[in-house]
TIMARLUM-384883 format. One line per field, with one value per residue (C-alpha): residue number from 1; residue in one letter; chain; x, y, z. Coordinates in nm, 4 decimals. Each point is the difference from the previous one (the first is absolute). Layout:
// TIMARLUM-384883
seq	NUM | ...
type	A | ...
mol	A | ...
x	X | ...
y	Y | ...
z	Z | ...
// end
This chain:
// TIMARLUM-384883
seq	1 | 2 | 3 | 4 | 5 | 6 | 7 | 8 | 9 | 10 | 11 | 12 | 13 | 14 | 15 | 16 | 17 | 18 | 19 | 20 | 21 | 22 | 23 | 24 | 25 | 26 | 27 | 28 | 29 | 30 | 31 | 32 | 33 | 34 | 35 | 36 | 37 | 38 | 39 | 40 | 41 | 42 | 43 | 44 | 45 | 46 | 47 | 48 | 49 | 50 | 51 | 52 | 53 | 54 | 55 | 56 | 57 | 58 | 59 | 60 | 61 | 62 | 63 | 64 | 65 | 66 | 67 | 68 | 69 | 70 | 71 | 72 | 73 | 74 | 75 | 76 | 77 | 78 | 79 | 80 | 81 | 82 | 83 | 84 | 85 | 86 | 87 | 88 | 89 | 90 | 91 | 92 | 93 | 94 | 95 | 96 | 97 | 98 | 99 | 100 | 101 | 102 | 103 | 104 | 105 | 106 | 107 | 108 | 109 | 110 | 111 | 112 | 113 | 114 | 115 | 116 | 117 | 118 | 119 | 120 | 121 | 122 | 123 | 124 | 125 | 126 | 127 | 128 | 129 | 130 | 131 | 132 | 133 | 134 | 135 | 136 | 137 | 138 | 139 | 140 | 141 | 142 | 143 | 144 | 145 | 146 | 147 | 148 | 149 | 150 | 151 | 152 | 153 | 154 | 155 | 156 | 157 | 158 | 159 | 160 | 161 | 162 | 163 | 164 | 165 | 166 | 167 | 168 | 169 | 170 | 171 | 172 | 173 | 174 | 175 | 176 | 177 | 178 | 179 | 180 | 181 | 182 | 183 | 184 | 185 | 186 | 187 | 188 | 189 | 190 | 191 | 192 | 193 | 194 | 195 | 196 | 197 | 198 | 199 | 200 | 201 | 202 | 203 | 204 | 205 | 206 | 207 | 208 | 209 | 210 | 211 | 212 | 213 | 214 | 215 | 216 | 217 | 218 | 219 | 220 | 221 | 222 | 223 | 224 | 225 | 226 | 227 | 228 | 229 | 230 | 231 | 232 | 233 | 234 | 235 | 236 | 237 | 238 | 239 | 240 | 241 | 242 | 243 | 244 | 245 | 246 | 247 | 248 | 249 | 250 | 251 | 252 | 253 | 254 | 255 | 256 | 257 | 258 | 259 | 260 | 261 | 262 | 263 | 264 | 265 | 266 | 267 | 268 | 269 | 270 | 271 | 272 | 273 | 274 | 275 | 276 | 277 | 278 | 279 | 280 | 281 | 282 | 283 | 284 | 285 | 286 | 287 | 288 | 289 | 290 | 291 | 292 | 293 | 294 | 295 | 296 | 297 | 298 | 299 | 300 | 301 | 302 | 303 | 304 | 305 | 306 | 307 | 308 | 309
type	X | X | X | X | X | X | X | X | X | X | X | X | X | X | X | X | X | X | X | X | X | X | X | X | X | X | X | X | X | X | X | X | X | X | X | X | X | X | X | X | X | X | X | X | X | X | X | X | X | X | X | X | X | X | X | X | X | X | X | X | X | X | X | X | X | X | X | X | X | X | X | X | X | X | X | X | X | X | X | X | X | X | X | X | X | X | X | X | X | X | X | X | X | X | X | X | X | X | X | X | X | X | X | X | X | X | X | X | X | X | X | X | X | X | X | X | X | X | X | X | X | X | X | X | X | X | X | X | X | X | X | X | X | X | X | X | X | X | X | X | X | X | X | X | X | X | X | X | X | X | X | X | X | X | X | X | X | X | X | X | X | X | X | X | X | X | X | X | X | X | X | X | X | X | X | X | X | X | X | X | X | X | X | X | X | X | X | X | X | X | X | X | X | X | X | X | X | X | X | X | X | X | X | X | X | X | X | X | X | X | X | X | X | X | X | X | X | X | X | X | X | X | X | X | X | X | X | X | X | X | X | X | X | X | X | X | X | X | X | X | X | X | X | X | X | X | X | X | X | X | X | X | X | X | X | X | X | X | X | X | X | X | X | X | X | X | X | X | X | X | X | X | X | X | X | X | X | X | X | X | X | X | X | X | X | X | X | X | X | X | X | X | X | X | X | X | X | X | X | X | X | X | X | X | X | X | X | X | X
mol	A | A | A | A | A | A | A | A | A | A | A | A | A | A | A | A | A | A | A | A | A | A | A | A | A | A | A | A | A | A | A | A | A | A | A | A | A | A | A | A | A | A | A | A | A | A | A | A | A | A | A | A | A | A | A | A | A | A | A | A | A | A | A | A | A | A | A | A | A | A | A | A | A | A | A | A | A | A | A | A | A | A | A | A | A | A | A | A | A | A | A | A | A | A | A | A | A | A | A | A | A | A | A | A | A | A | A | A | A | A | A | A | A | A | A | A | A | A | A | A | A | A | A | A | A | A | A | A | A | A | A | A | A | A | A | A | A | A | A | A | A | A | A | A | A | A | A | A | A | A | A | A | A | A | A | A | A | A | A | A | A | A | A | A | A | A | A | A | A | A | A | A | A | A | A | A | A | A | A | A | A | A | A | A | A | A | A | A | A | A | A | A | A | A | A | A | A | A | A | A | A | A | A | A | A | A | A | A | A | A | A | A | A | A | A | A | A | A | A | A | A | A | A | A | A | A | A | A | A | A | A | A | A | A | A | A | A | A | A | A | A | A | A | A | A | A | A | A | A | A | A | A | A | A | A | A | A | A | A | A | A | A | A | A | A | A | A | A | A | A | A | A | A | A | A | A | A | A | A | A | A | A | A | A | A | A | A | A | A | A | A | A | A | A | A | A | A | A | A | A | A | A | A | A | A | A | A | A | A
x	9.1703 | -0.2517 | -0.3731 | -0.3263 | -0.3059 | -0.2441 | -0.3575 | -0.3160 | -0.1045 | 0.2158 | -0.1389 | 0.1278 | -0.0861 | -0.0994 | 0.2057 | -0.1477 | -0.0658 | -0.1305 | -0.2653 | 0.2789 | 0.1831 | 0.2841 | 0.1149 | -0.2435 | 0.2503 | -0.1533 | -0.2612 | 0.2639 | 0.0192 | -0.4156 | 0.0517 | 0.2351 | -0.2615 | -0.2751 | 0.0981 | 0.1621 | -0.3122 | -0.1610 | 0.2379 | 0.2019 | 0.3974 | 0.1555 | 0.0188 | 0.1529 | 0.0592 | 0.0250 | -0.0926 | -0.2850 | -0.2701 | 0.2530 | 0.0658 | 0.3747 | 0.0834 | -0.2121 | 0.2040 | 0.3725 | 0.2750 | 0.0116 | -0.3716 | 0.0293 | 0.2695 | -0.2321 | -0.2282 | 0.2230 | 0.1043 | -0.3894 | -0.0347 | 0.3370 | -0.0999 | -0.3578 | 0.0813 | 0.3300 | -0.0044 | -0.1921 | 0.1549 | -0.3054 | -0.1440 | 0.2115 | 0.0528 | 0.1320 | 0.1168 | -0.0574 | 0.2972 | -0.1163 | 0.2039 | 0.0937 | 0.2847 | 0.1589 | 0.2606 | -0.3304 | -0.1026 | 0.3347 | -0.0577 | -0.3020 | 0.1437 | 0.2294 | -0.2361 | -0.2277 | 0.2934 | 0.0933 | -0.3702 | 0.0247 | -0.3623 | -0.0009 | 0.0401 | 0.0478 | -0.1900 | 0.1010 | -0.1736 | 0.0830 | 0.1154 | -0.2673 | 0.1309 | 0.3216 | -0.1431 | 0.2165 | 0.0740 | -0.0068 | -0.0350 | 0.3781 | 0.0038 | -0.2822 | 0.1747 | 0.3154 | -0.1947 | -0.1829 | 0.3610 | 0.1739 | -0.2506 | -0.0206 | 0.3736 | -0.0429 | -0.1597 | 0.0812 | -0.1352 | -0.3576 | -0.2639 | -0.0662 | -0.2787 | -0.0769 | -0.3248 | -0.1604 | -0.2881 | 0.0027 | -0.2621 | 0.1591 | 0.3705 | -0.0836 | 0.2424 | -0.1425 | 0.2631 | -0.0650 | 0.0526 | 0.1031 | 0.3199 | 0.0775 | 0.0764 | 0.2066 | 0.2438 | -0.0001 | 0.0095 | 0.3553 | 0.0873 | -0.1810 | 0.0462 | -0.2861 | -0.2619 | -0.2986 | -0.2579 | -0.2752 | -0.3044 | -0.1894 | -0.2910 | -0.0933 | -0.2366 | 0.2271 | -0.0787 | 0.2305 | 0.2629 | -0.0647 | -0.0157 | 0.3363 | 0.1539 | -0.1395 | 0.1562 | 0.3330 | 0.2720 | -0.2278 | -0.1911 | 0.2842 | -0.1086 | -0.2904 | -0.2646 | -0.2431 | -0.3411 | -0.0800 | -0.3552 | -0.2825 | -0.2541 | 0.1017 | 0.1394 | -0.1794 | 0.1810 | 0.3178 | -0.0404 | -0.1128 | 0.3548 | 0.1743 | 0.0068 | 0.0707 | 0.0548 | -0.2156 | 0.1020 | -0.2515 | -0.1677 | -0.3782 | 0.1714 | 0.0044 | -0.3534 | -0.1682 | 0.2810 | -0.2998 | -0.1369 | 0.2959 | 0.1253 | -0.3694 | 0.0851 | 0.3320 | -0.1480 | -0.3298 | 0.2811 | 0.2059 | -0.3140 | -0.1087 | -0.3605 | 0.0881 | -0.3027 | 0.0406 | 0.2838 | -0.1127 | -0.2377 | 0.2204 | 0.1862 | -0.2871 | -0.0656 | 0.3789 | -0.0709 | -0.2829 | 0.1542 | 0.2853 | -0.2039 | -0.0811 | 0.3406 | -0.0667 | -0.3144 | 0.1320 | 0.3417 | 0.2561 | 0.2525 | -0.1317 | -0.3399 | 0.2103 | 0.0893 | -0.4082 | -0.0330 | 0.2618 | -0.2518 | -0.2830 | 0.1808 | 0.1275 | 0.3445 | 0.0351 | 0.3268 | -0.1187 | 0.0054 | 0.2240 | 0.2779 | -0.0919 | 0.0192 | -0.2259 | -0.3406 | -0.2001 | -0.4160 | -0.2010 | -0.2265 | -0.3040 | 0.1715 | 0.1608 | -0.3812 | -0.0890 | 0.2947 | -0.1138 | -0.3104 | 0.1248 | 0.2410 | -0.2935 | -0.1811 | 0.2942 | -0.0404 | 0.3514 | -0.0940 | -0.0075 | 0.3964 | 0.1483 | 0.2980 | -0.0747 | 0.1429 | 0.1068 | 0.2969
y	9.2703 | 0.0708 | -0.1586 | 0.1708 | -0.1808 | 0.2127 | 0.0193 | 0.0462 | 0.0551 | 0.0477 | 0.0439 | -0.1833 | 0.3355 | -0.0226 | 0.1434 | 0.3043 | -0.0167 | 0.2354 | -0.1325 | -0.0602 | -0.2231 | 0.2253 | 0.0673 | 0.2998 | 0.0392 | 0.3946 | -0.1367 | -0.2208 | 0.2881 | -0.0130 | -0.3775 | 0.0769 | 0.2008 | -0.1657 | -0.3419 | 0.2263 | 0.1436 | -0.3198 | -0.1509 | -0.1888 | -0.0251 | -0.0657 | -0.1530 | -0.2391 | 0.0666 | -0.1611 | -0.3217 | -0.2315 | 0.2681 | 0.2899 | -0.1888 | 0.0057 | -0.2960 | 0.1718 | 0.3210 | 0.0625 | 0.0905 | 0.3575 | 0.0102 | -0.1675 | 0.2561 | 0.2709 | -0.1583 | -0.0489 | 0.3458 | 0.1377 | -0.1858 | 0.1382 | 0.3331 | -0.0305 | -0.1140 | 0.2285 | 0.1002 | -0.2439 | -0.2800 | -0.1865 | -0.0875 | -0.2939 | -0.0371 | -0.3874 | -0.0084 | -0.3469 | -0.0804 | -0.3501 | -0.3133 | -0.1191 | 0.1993 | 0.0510 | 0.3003 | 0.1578 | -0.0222 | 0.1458 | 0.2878 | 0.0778 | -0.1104 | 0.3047 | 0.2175 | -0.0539 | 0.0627 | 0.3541 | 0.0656 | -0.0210 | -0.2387 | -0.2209 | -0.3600 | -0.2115 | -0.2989 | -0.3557 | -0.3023 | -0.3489 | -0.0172 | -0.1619 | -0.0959 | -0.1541 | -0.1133 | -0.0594 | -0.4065 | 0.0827 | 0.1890 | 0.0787 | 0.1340 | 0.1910 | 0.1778 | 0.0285 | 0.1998 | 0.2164 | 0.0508 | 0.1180 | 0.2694 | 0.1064 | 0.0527 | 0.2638 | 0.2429 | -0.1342 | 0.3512 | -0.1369 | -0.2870 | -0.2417 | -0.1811 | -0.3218 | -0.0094 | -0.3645 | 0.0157 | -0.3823 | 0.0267 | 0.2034 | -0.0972 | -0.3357 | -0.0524 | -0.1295 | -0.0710 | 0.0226 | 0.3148 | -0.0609 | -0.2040 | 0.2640 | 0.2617 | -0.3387 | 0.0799 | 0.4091 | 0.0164 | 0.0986 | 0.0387 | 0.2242 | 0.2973 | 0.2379 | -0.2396 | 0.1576 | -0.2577 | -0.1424 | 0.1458 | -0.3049 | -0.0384 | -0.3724 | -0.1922 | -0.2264 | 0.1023 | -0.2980 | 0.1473 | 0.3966 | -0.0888 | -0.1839 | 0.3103 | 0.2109 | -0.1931 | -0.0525 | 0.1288 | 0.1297 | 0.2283 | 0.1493 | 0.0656 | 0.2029 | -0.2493 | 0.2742 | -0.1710 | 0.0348 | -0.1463 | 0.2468 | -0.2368 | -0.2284 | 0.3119 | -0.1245 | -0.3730 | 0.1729 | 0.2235 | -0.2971 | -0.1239 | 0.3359 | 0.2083 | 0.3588 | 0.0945 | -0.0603 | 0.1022 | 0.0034 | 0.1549 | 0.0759 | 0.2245 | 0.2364 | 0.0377 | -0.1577 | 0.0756 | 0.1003 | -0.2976 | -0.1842 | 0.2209 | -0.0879 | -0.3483 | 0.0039 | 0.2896 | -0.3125 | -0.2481 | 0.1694 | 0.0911 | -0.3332 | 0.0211 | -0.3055 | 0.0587 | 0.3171 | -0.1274 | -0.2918 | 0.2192 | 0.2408 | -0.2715 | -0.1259 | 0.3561 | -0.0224 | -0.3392 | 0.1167 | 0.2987 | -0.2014 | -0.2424 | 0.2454 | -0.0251 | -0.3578 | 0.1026 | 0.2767 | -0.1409 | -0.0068 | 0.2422 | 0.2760 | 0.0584 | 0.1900 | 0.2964 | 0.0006 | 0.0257 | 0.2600 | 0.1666 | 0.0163 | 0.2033 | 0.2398 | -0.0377 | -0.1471 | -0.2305 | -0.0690 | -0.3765 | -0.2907 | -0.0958 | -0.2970 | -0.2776 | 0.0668 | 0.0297 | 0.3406 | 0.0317 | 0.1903 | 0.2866 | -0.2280 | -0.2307 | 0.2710 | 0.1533 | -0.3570 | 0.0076 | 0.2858 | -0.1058 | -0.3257 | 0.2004 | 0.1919 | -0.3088 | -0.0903 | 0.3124 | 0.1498 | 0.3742 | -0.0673 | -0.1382 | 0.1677 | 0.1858 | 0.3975 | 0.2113 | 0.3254 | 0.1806
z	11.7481 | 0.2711 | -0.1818 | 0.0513 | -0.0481 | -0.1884 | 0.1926 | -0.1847 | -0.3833 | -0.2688 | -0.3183 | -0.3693 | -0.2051 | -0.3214 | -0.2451 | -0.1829 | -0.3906 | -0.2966 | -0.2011 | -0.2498 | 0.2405 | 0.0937 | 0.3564 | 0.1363 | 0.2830 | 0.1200 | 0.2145 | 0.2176 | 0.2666 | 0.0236 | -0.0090 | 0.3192 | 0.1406 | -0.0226 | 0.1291 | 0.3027 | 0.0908 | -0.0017 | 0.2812 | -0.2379 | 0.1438 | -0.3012 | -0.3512 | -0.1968 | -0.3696 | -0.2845 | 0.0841 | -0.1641 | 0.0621 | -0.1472 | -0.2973 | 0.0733 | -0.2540 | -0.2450 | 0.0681 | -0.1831 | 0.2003 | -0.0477 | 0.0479 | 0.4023 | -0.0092 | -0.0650 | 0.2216 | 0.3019 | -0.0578 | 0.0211 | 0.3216 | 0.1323 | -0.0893 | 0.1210 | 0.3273 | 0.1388 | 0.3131 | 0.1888 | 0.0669 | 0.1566 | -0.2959 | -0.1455 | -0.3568 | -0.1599 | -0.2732 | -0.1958 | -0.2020 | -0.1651 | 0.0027 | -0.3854 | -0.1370 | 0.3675 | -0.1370 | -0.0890 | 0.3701 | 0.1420 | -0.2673 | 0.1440 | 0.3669 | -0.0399 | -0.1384 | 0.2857 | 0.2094 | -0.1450 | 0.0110 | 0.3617 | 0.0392 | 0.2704 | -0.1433 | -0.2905 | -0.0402 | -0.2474 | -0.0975 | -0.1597 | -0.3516 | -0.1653 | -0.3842 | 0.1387 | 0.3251 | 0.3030 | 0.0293 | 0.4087 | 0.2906 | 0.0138 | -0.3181 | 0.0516 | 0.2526 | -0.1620 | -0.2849 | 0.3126 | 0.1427 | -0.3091 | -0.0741 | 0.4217 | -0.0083 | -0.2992 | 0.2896 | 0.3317 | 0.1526 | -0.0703 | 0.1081 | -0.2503 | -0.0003 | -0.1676 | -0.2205 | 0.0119 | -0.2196 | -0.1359 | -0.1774 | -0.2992 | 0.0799 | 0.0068 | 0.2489 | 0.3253 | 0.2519 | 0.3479 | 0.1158 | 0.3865 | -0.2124 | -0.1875 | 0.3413 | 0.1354 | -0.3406 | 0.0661 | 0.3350 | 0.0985 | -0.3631 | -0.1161 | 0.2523 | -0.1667 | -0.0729 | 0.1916 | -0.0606 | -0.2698 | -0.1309 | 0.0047 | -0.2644 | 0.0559 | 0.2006 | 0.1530 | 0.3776 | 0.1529 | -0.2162 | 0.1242 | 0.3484 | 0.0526 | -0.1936 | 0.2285 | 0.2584 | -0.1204 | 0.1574 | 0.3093 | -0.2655 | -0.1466 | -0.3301 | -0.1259 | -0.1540 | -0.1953 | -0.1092 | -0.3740 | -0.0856 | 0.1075 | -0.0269 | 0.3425 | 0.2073 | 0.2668 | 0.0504 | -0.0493 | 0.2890 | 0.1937 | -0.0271 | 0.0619 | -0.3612 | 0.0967 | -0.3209 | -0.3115 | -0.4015 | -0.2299 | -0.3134 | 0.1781 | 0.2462 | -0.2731 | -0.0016 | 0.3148 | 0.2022 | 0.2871 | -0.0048 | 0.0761 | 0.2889 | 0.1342 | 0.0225 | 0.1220 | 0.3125 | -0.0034 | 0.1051 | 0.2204 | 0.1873 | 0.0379 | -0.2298 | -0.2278 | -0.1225 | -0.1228 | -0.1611 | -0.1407 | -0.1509 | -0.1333 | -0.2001 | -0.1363 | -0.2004 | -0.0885 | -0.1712 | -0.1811 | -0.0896 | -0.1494 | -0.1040 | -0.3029 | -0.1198 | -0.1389 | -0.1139 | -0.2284 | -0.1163 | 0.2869 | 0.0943 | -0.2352 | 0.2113 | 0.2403 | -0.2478 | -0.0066 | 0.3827 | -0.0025 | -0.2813 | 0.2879 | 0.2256 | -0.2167 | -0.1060 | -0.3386 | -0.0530 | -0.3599 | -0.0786 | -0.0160 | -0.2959 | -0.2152 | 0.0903 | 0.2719 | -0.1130 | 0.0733 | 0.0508 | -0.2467 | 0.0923 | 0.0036 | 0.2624 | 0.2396 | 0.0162 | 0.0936 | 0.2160 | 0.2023 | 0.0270 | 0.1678 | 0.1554 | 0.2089 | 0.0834 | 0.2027 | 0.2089 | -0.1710 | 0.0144 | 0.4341 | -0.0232 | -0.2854 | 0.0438 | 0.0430 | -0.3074 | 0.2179 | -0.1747
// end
C-alpha cells in the first residue's frame, strides 16, 4: 500500500449530544461543513475529545455512519475513525465498519487494563487489528498519558515496519521531541508522524510536523493555519506569538475542568455539541459566563473558527 502523509489540520470532533445525553447525530453534516470552511482537511472521530470510550458500539456506529454520510463525495477531507485498543474484536468490528463506510483510515491505541508487557506485543495487538482491513492506513494512537503505556515510539515502527504492510504512521500526542524526530526519520521518512498536542505546534514544526490532530482545530482552526503560514514564511515571531494565544486559550481548559471546556468553546461559535457523559465533569452556567468572559480577554472572538453554513 502506497502511504500518504496527511498535510495540515485535522480536527478530533466532538461528538454531538442532546441535553439528555443521547447521540444528536443531525448536525454531523454542519459539523462537516463548518470545519471545511474553516480550512480544516480532515477529522478524526471518536477519539478522547469524541468521547469514543464513553460511546457504545452501536453508537460509534451511528457516529461513523454520520461522518460517512456527511462527508461523500469529497474525498479531500479525511475522516479516522478511532477504534480503541481494549477489547481488540471490538476494534476489528468497527475496523470493518469503517471499511464498508468507505472513510479513509482507522486508527488503534494501546490496551490500557491489560497493558502490553512490550513493544513486540504492542505491535502484535496493532497488527492483528490492521490485517482485519488491509485496504486502509492504520495509524497508531500514542497518547501515554491515559494509556499509560509509554514505549518509545521510533521502536515501535522498527516492529511494523515490513510487517505490517498498512500501517501509515502515529498520531503522536506526547512531548517527547527526541522520540518524534527519529520517527520522522525512520526509514528515510517513510511514515506519516501527525502532531497531536496543539499547545507546542510550533516545536513540532521545527522538527518537520506536516500534519497536526487536535481538538482546538475545531474552533480556532484560523489561528492555527496563521502559525503554521507565520513559520513557513520565516516570521518566528509571529509564530511564537501565535502559540502563545493557543496556550492561553487552552490554558482555560484546566481552569474550568479539563476536556469538557471544549464543548463550551464550541458553544461560542455557534454550534452546540451539548456536554460531556459522566464521568467527565461539565461547567455550570455561572462558570461558562465566566468562561467567556476569560475567553474574550484572550482575544478568542479574532481566532475563532467562522460558523458559515
Amino acid at each position: 500500500m502506497i502511504q500518504n502523509h496527511i498535510k495540515g489540520l485535522i480536527a478530533a470532533p466532538f461528538t454531538p449530544m442532546h441535553p439528555d445525553g443521547g447521540l444528536n447525530i443531525g448536525i454531523i453534516s454542519d459539523y462537516y461543513r463548518f470545519l471545511k470552511i474553516n480550512g480544516v482537511a480532515g477529522a478524526f472521530i471518536c477519539g478522547s475529545t469524541g468521547e469514543g470510550v464513553s460511546l457504545t458500539q452501536q453508537e460509534k456506529k451511528q457516529v461513523i455512519q454520520a461522518w460517512s454520510e456527511a462527508t461523500r463525495g469529497d474525498a479531500d477531507f479525511k475522516v479516522t475513525v478511532f477504534l480503541g485498543g481494549t477489547c481488540l474484536d471490538d476494534c476489528i468490528d468497527l475496523a470493518r465498519y469503517t471499511s464498508e463506510s468507505k472513510l479513509y483510515a482507522v486508527s488503534f491505541t494501546a490496551p490500557y487494563y491489560f497493558k502490553p508487557a512490550n513493544v513486540k506485543s504492542l505491535a502484535e495487538s496493532c497488527k492483528k487489528v490492521a490485517d482485519a482491513v488491509p485496504e486502509l492506513p492504520f495509524y497508531y494512537y500514542h497518547i501515554p498519558v491515559l494509556t499509560g503505556v509509554g514505549f518509545a515510539m521510533v521502536d515501535l515502527l522498527r516492529e511494523a515496519d515490513g510487517k505490517i504492510p498498512n500501517f501509515a504512521g502515529i498520531k503522536y500526542t506526547h512531548e517527547d521531541f527526541m522520540d518524534y524526530l527519529s520517527c520522522l526519520h525512520f526509514g528515510g521518512g517513510k511514515y506519516d508522524m501527525l502532531w497531536g498536542r496543539d499547545e507546542n505546534m510550533l516545536a513540532a514544526l521545527s522538527l518537520g510536523a506536516k500534519g497536526a490532530v487536535g481538538s482546538t482545530y475545531n474552533y480556532v482552526a484560523p489561528l492555527y493555519l496563521q502559525l503554521m503560514e507565520a513559520y513557513e514564511n520565516g516570521d518566528l515571531k509571529k509564530a511564537r506569538q501565535l502559540q502563545q494565544v493557543s496556550i492561553d486559550l487552552i490554558s482555560l481548559l484546566g481552569k474550568y475542568g479539563g476536556i469538557a471546556t471544549g464543548k463550551a468553546y464550541m458553544k461560542l461559535v455557534g454550534l452546540d455539541c451539548g456536554e460531556f457523559r459522566l464521568p467527565v465533569k461539565n461547567m455550570s452556567a455561572d462558570q461558562f459566563e465566566q468562561f467567556r468572559k476569560d475567553a474574550e480577554n484572550f482575544n478568542f472572538s479574532e481566532y475563532k473558527s467562522s460558523l458559515i453554513l
